[in-house]
C-alpha positions as CSV (number, residue, x, y, z in Angstrom):
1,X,-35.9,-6.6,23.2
2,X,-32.4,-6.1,24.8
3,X,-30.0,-5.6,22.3
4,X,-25.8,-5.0,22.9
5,X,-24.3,-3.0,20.1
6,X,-21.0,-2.8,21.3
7,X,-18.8,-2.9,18.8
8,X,-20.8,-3.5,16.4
9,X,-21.0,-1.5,12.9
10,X,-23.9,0.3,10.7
11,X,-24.2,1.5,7.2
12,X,-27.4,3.8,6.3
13,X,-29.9,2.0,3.7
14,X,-32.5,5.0,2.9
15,X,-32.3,8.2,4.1
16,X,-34.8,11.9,3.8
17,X,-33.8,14.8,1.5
18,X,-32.5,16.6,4.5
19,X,-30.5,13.8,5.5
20,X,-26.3,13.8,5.2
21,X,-25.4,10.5,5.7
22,X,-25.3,7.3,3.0
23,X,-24.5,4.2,2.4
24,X,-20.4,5.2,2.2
25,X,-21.4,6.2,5.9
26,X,-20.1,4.0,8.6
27,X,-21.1,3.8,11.9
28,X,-19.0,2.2,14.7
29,X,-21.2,1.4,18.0
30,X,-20.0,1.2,21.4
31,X,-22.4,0.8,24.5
32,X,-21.7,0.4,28.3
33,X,-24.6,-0.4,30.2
34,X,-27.6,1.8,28.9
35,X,-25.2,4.4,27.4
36,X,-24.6,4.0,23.8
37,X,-22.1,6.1,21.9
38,X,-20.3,6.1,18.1
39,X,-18.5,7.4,15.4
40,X,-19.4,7.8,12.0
41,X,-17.4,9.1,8.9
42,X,-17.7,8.6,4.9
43,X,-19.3,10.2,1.9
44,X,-20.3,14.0,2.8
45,X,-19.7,13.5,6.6
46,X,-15.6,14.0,7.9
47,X,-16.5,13.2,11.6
48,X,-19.6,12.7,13.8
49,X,-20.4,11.2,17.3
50,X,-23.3,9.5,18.6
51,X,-24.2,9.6,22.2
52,X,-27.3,8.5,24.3
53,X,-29.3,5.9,26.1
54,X,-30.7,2.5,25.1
55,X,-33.9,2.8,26.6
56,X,-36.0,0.1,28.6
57,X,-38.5,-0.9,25.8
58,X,-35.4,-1.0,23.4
59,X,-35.7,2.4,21.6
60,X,-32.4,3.8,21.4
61,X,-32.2,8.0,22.1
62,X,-29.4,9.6,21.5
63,X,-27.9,13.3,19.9
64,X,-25.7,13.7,16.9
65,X,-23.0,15.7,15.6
66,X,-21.5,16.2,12.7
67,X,-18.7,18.0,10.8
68,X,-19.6,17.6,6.6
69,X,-17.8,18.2,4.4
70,X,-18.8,22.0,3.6
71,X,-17.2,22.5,6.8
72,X,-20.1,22.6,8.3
73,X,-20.7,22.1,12.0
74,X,-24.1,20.4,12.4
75,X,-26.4,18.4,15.0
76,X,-29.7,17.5,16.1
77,X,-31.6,14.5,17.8
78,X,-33.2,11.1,17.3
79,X,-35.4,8.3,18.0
80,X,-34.2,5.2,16.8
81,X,-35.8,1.7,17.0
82,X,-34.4,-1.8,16.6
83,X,-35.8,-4.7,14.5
84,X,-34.2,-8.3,14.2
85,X,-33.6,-9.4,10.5
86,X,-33.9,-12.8,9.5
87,X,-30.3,-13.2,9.1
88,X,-30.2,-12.3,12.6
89,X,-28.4,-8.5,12.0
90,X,-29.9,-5.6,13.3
91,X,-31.7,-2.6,11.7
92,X,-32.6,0.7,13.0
93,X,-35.3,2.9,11.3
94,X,-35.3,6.4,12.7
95,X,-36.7,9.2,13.5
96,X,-34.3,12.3,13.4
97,X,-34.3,16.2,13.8
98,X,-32.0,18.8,12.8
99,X,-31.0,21.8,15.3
100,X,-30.2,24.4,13.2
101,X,-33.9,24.3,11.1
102,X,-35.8,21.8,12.7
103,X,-36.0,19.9,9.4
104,X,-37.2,16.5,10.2
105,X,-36.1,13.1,8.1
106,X,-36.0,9.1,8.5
107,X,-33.4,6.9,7.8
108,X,-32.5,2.8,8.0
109,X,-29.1,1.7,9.0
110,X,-28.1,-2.0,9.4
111,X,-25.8,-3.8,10.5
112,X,-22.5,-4.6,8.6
113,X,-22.1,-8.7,8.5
């Protein structure tokens, strides 16, 4: 499934306990070629960035970080994979991993009409 999320936008639908982003978290994509980057603020997060690859069977891989709003500086890793909703928008579940702890979660995000 080839996919182009360039400038294309995300809010999270479910997320783990260890998670920090939610629905008030928006997510704006940009991708060149097989590199895919973004920028997500709202809720408990001032400022994070996205960047990675959108691999060849349509997984996207890519490394986070984030400042929250404790002031914390955090990041980690994940594994994300597309789906087509009927409606035609797109919706990522994923797999993710903290650095600092190695606490492990899953989240949705879809696409903002």
């Amino acid at each position: 499934m080839k996919i182009n999320y360039h400038k294309k936008r995300f809010k999270a639908v479910t997320n783990s306990e260890h998670g920090e982003v939610d629905p008030q978290t928006i997510f704006h994509y940009s991708q060149e070629g097989d590199v895919l980057w973004a920028v997500y603020q709202g809720s408990s997060i001032k400022l994070g960035t996205i960047t990675g690859l959108v691999k060849t069977d349509g997984s996207l891989e890519f490394a986070y970080q984030h400042v929250n709003t404790e002031g914390d500086i955090r990041s980690g890793k994940c594994i994300s994979r597309p789906e087509i909703l009927e409606d035609g928008r797109i919706q990522l579940h994923e797999a993710w991993q903290w650095n600092d702890g190695g606490e492990k979660g899953e989240s949705v995000i879809e696409e903002i009409a």
